[in-house]
C-alpha positions as CSV (number, residue, x, y, z in Angstrom):
1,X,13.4,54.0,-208.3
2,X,14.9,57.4,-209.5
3,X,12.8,60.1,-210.4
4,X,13.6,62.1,-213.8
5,X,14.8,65.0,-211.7
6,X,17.3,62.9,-210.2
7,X,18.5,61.1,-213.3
8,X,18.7,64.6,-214.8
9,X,20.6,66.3,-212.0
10,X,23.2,62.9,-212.1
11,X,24.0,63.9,-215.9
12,X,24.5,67.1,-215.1
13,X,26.8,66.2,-212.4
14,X,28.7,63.5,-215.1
15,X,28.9,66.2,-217.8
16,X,29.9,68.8,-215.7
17,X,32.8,66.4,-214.5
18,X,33.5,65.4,-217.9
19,X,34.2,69.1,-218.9
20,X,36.8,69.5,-215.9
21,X,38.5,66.3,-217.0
22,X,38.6,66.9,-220.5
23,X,39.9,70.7,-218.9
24,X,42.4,69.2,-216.7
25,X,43.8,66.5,-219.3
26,X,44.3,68.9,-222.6
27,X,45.9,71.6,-220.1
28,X,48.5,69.4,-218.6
29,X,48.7,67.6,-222.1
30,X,49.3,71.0,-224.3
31,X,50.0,73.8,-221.9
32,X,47.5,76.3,-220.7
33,X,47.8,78.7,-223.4
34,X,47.0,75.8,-226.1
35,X,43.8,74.6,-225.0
36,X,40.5,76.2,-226.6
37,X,37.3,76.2,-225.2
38,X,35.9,74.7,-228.7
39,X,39.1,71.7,-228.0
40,X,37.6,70.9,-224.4
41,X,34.3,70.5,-225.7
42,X,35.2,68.5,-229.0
43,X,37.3,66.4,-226.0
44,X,34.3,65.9,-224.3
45,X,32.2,65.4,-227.2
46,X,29.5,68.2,-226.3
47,X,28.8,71.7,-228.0
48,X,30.5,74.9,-227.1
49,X,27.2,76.3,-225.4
50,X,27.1,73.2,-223.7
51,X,30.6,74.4,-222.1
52,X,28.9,77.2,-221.4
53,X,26.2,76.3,-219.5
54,X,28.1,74.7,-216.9
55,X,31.4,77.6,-217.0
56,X,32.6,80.6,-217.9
57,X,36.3,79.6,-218.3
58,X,38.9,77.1,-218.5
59,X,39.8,78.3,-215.1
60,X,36.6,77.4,-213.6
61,X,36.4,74.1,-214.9
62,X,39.4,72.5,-213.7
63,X,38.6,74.0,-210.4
64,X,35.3,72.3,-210.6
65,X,37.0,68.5,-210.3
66,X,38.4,69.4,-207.0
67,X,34.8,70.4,-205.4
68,X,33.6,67.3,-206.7
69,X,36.0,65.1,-205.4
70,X,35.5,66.9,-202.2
71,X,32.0,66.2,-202.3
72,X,32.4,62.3,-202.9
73,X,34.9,62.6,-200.0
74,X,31.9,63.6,-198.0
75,X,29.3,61.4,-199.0
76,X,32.1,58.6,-198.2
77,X,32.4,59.8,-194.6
78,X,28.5,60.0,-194.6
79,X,28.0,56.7,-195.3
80,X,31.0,54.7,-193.3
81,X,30.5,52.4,-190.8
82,X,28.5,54.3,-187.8
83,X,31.0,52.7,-184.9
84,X,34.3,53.4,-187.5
85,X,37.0,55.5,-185.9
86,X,36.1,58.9,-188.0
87,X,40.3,59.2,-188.9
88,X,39.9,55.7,-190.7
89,X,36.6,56.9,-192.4
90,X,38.4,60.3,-193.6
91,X,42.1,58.4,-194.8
92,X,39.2,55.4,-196.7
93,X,37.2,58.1,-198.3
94,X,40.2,60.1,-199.0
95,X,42.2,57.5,-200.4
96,X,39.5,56.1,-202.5
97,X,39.0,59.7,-204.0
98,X,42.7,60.8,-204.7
99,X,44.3,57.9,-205.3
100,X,42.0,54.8,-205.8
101,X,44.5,52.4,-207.6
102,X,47.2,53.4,-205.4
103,X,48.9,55.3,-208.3
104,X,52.1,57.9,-208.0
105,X,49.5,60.3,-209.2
106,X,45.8,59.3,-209.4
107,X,46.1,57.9,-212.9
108,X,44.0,55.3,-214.1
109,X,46.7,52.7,-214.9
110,X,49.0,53.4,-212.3
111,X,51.9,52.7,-214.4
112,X,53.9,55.3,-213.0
113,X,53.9,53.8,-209.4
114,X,57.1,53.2,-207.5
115,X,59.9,50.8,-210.0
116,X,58.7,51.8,-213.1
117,X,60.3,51.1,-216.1
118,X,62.0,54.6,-217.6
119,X,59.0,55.3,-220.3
120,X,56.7,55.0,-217.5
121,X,59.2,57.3,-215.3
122,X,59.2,59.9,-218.3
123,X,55.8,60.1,-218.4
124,X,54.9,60.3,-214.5
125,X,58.0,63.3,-215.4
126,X,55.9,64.9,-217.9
127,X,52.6,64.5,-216.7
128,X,53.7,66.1,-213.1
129,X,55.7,69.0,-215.0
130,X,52.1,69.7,-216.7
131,X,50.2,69.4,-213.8
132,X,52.7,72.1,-211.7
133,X,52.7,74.4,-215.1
134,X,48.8,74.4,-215.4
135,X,48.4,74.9,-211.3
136,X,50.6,78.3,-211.5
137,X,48.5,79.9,-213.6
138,X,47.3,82.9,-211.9
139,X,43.9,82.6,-213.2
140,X,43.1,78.7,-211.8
141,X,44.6,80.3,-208.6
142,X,41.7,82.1,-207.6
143,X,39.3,79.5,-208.7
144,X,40.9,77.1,-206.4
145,X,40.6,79.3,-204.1
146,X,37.0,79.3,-204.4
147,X,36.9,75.7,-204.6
148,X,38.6,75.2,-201.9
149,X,36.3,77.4,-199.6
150,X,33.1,75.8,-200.8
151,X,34.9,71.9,-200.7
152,X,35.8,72.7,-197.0
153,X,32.3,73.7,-196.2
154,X,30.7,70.3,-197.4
155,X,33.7,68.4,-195.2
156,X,32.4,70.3,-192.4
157,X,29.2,69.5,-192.6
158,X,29.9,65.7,-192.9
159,X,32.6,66.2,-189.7
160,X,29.4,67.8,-188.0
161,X,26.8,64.9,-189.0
162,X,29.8,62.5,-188.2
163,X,30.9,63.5,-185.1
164,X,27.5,65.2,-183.3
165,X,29.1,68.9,-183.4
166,X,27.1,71.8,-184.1
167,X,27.8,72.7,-188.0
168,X,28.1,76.4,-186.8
169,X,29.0,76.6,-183.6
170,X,31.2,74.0,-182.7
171,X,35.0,74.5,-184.2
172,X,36.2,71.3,-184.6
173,X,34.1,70.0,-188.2
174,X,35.9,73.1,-189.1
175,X,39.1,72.5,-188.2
176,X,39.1,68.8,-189.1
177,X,37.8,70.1,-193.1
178,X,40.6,72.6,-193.3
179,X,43.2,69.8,-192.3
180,X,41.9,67.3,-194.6
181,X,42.2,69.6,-197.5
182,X,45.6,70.6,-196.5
183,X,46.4,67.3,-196.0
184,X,45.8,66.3,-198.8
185,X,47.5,69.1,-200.6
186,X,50.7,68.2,-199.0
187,X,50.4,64.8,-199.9
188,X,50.0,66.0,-203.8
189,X,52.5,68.6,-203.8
190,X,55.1,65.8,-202.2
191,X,54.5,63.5,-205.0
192,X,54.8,66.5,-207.6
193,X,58.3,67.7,-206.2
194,X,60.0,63.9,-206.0
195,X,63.1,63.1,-207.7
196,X,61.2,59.6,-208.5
197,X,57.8,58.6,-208.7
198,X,56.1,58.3,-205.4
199,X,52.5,56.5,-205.3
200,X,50.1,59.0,-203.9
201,X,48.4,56.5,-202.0
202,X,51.1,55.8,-199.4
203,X,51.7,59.5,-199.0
204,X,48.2,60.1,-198.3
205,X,47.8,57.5,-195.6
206,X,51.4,58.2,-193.7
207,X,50.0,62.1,-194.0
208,X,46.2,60.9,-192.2
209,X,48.2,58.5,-189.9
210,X,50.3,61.3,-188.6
211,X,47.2,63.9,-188.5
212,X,45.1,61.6,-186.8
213,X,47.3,60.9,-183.9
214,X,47.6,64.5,-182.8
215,X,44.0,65.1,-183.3
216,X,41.4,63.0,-181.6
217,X,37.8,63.2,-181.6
218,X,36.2,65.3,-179.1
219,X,33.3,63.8,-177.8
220,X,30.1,66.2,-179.1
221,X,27.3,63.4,-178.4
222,X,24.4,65.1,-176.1
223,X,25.7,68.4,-176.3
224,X,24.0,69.3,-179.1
225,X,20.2,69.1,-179.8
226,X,19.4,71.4,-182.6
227,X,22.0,70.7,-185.2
């Protein structure tokens, strides 16, 4: 049974990724420059202070849906089948984290997957446009830069429980983190920049297909006692 510490940490976590949606949405939605901190919180139906207490800015908000992702994308690979090819377990957890419907771009309806009807197009149009827009910002640059540092380091250390490296010493849960993150963002940025809709999900997996045949898993099993 939970205890109240954990129930209280898990509504952290949801409110905290409620802010960085309700971020995300009104930014790509209104334009960087439009979006308050009092509308994000109204969005998310908390208090300013409440905003607060989680981040400083609008910048560090947004960035915060990427470590969390990141860190689901981790606990998937924790908990996948122990005798599971780790590739498949990466591309599963991956997929299930970016693009779960199998959507052009992560949305909940999918509506703006592959033959689309021209609203749907439109709107896949205007939604990317927002999303490219809100990710030049120069202030979310650094924060994703952040992000990005602490999201690799919690893929590393799943890559290290996964695979029996040492999470210091041993390159490869290193490696294997930095390439699933820029995986991934190549998969993103190639359904931002087509001419049509693209679903994510197929992107993703043709990306992870390739990556895992050019990189297999060095055996780490017994080398290792004091991980």
């Amino acid at each position: 049974m939970p205890t109240s510490n954990g129930l209280r940490e898990r509504k952290k976590r949801e409110t905290r990724v409620a802010l960085s949606l309700a971020t995300i949405r009104l930014c790509v939605e209104r334009g960087w420059e439009n979006v308050t901190i009092e509308d994000i919180a109204a969005a998310a139906n908390v208090s300013v202070r409440t905003f607060r207490n989680y981040f400083s800015n609008k910048a560090e908000a947004i960035a915060a849906a990427h470590v969390e992702r990141t860190l689901r994308i981790a606990d998937g690979i924790r908990v996948s089948p122990p005798g599971e090819p780790l590739w498949e377990s990466i591309v599963t957890a991956v997929r299930a984290n970016f693009a779960p419907d199998g959507s052009a771009d992560g949305s909940a309806d999918g509506s703006a997957g592959e033959g689309a009807g021209d609203s749907a197009g439109a709107e896949f149009g205007r939604w990317r446009d927002g999303v490219a827009l809100m990710l030049a910002e120069p202030a979310l640059q650094g924060e994703v830069l952040k992000a990005n540092a602490a999201a690799q380091d919690e893929l590393a250390r799943a890559i290290a429980e996964r695979t029996g490296a040492h999470p210091t010493r041993d390159v490869y849960p290193k490696l294997v983190a930095a390439v699933i993150g820029a995986g991934s963002a190549v998969a993103i940025e190639h359904c931002l920049r087509a001419e049509q809709p693209t679903p994510l999900d197929q992107v993703l997996r043709e990306v992870f297909d390739r990556l895992a045949a050019g990189l297999p898993v060095p055996s780490y099993r017994g080398e290792h006692h004091d991980h």
